[in-house]
C-alpha positions in Angstrom: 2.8 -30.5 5.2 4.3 -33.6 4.4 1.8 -34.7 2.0 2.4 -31.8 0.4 5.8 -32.2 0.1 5.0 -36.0 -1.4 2.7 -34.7 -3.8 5.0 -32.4 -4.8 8.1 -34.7 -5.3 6.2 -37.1 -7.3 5.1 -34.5 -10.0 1.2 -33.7 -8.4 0.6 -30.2 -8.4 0.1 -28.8 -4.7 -2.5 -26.1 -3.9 -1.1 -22.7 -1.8 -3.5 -21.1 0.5 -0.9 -18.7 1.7 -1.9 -15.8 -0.7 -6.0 -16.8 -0.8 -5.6 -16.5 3.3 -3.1 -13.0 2.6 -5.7 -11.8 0.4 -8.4 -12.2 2.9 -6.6 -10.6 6.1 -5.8 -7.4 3.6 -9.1 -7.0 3.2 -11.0 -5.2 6.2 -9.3 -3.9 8.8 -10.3 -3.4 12.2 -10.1 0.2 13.9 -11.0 -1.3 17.4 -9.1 -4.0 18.5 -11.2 -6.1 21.4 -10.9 -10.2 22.5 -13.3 -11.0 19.6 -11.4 -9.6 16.9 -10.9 -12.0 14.4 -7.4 -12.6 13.4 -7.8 -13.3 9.6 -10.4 -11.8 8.3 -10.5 -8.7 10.1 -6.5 -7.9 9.2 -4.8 -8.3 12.6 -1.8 -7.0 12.6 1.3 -6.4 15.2 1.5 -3.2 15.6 1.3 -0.1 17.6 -2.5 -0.5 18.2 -2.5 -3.9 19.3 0.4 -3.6 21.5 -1.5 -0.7 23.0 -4.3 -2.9 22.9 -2.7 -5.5 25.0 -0.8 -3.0 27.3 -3.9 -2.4 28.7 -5.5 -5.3 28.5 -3.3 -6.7 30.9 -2.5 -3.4 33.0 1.1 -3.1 31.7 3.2 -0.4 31.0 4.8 -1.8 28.2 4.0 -5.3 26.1 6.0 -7.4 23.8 5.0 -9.0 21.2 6.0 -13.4 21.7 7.3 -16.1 19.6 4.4 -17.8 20.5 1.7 -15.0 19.3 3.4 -15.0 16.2 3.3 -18.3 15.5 -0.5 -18.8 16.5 -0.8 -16.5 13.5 1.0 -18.2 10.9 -0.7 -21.2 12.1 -4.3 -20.0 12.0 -3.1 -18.6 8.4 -1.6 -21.6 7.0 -4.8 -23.9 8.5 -7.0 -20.9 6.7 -8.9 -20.6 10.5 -11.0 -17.6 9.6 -12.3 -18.0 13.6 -9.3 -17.8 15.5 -9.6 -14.7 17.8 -7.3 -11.8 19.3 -8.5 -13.6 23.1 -8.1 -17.2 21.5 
């Protein structure tokens, strides 16, 4: 990030992955949600499906959503990690 910033600040032009990495989780979507589901490329999303998927998965009535899940995601999307999965 800070490179980016410097390249940025002294004229260079600096590359965005956000929408290439966008682009690819609109793509295919998942119907089944299991561990192995990739986040990016199969179009994770928070929803109602996943937190029915993880209700379950951990014997819960109810499940929330975390900071932390949601920031794994941006983080697998900004570092373009096309392996990161729903079971990490």
């Amino acid at each position: 990030m800070e490179s980016k910033i410097k390249n940025y600040l002294s004229g260079k032009k600096v590359g965005d992955n956000r929408q290439k990495v966008s682009n690819i989780r609109k793509g295919v979507r998942s119907t089944k949600i299991t561990v192995a589901t990739k986040l990016i490329p199969e179009g994770f999303k928070f929803n109602q499906t996943a937190r029915e998927f993880f209700a379950n998965y951990y014997n819960v009535p109810k499940f929330k959503f975390t900071k932390e899940m949601a920031s794994a995601l941006r983080e697998a999307e900004r570092q373009g990690d096309l392996n990161m999965t729903v079971g990490v």
